[in-house]
C-alpha positions as CSV (number, residue, x, y, z in Angstrom):
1,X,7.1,1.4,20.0
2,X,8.9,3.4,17.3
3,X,9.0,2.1,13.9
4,X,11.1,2.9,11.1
5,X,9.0,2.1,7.8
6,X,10.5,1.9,4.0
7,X,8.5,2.3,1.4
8,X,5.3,4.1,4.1
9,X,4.1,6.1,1.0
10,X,3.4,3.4,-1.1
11,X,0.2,1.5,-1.6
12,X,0.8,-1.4,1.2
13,X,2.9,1.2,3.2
14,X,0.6,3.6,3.7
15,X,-1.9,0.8,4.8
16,X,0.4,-0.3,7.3
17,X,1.5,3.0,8.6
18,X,-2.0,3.6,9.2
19,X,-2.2,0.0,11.1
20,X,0.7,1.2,13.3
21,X,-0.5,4.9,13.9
22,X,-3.9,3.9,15.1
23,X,-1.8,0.9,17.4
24,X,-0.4,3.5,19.4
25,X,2.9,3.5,18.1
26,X,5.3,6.1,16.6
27,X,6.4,5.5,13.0
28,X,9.1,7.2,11.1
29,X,8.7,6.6,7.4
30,X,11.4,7.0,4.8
31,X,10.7,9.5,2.2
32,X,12.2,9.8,-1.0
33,X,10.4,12.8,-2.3
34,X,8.7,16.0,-0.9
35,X,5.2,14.7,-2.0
36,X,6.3,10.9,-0.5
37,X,6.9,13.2,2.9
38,X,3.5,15.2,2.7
39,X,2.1,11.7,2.5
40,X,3.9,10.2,5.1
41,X,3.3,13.2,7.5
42,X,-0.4,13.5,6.3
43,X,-1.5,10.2,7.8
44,X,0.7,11.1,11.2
45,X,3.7,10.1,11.1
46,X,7.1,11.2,10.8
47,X,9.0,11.4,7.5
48,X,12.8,10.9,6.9
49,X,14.3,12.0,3.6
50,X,16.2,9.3,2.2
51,X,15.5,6.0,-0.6
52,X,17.2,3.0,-0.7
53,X,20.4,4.0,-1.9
54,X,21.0,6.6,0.8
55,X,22.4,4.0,3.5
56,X,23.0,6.5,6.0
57,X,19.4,7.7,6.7
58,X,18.4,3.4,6.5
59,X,21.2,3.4,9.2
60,X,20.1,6.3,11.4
61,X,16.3,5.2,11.1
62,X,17.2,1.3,12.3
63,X,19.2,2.7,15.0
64,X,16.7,4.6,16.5
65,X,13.9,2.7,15.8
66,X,12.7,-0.3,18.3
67,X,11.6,-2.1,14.8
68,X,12.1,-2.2,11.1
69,X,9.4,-2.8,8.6
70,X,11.3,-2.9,4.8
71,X,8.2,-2.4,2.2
72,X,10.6,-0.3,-0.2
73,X,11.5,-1.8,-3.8
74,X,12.8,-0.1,-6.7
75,X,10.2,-1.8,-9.2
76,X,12.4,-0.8,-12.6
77,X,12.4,-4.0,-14.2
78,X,14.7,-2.6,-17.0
79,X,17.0,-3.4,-14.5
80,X,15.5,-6.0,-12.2
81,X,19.6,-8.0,-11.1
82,X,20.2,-3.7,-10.4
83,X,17.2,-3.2,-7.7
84,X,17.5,-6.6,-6.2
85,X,21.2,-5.3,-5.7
86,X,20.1,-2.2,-4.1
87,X,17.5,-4.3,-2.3
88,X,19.8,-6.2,-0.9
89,X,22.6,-3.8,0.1
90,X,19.5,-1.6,2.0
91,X,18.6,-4.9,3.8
92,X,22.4,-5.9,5.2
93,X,22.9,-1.8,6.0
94,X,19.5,-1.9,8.0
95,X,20.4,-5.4,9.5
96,X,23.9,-4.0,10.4
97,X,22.2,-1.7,12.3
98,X,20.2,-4.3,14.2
99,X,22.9,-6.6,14.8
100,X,22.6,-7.8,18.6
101,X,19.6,-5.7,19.6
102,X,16.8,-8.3,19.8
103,X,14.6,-5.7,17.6
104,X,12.3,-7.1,14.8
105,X,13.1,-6.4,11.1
106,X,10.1,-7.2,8.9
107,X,11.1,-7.7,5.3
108,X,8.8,-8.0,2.1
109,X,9.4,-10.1,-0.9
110,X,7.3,-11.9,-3.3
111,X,5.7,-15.1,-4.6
112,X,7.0,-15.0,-8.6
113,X,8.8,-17.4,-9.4
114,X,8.1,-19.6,-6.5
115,X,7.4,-23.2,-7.2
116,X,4.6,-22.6,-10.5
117,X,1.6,-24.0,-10.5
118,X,1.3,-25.2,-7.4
119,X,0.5,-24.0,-3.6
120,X,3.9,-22.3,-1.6
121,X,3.2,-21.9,1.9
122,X,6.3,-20.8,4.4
123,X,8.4,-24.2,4.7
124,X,9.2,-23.4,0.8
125,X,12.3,-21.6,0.6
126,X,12.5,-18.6,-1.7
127,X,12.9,-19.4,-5.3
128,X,17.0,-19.8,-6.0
129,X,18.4,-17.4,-8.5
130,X,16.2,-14.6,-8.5
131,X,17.7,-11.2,-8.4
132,X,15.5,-10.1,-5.4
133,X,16.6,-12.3,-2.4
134,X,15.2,-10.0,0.5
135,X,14.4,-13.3,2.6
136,X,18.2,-14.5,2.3
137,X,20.0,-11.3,3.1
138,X,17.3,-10.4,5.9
139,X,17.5,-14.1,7.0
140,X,21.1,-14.3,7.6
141,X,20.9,-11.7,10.7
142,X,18.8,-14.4,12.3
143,X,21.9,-15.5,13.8
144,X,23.4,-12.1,15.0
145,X,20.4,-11.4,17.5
146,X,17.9,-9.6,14.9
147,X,14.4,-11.0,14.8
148,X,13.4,-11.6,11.2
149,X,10.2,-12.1,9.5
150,X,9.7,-12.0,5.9
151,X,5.6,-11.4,4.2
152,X,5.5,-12.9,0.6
153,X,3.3,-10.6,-1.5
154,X,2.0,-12.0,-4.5
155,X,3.1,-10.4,-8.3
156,X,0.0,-8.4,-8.4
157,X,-1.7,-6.9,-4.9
158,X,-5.0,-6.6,-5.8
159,X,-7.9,-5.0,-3.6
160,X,-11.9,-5.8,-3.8
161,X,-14.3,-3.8,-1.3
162,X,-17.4,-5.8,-1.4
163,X,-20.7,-3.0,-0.3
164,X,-23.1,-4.0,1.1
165,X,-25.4,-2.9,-1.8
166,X,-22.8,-5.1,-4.3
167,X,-23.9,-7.9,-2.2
168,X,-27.0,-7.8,-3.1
């Protein structure tokens, strides 16, 4: 399977390119910098130039991918209403490019803000009003023959490797 990955340089992207390499399958990653494509190519895959605001290169790598995994987000949260904007205009541009294919379009989005204090699981819907609505826009292609799942990551992605010698 070819897979067209957003955000493959970063620190879950990389993980999951890696995931899908040693899977079998091809993976195209977007890159929005020369060192983000050394990275990319470095761990075997393919790297497209591009970011989130070039819609043309999301376009060209939905259409010739047989899946979409969307990890990319502009974290500037200067102007957090501005990257849930270009979040969401990257999600409807890949999801355009989807339309009526049957092809899976992964999406990522995240816990804050989502009922505090207590435990969300999947029936919740994604908190209202937030600038980042990844889940709604991707969502709303569920109807126009896309399938699309959506990963809630929590604010802060966190990593313990436990040794054996830590164990003690």
């Amino acid at each position: 399977m070819r897979v067209f990955v957003t955000g493959a340089s970063g620190f879950i992207g990389s993980a999951v390119v890696s995931e899908l390499i040693d899977a079998g399958h091809q993976v195209v990653g977007l890159a929005r910098s020369d060192s983000s494509a050394r990275a990319i190519e470095a761990a075997g895959a393919r790297a497209q130039p591009g970011d989130l605001a070039n819609l043309e290169s999301l376009r060209a790598g939905a259409e010739a991918a047989d899946g979409v995994i969307h990890l990319a987000f502009n974290h500037d949260f200067s102007d957090f209403a501005g990257s849930g904007q270009l979040d969401r205009r990257a999600i409807e541009t890949i999801g355009e490019a989807l339309a009526g294919s049957d092809r899976p379009f992964v999406v990522t989005s995240g816990l804050a803000g989502h009922a505090p204090g207590r435990l969300v699981t999947e029936s919740d819907a994604a908190a209202p009003g937030l600038p980042r609505a990844s889940e709604e826009a991707a969502f709303a292609f569920t109807g126009r023959g896309v399938r699309v799942s959506a990963v809630r990551l929590p604010p802060r992605c966190t990593a313990r490797v436990i040794t054996a010698s830590s164990r003690g």
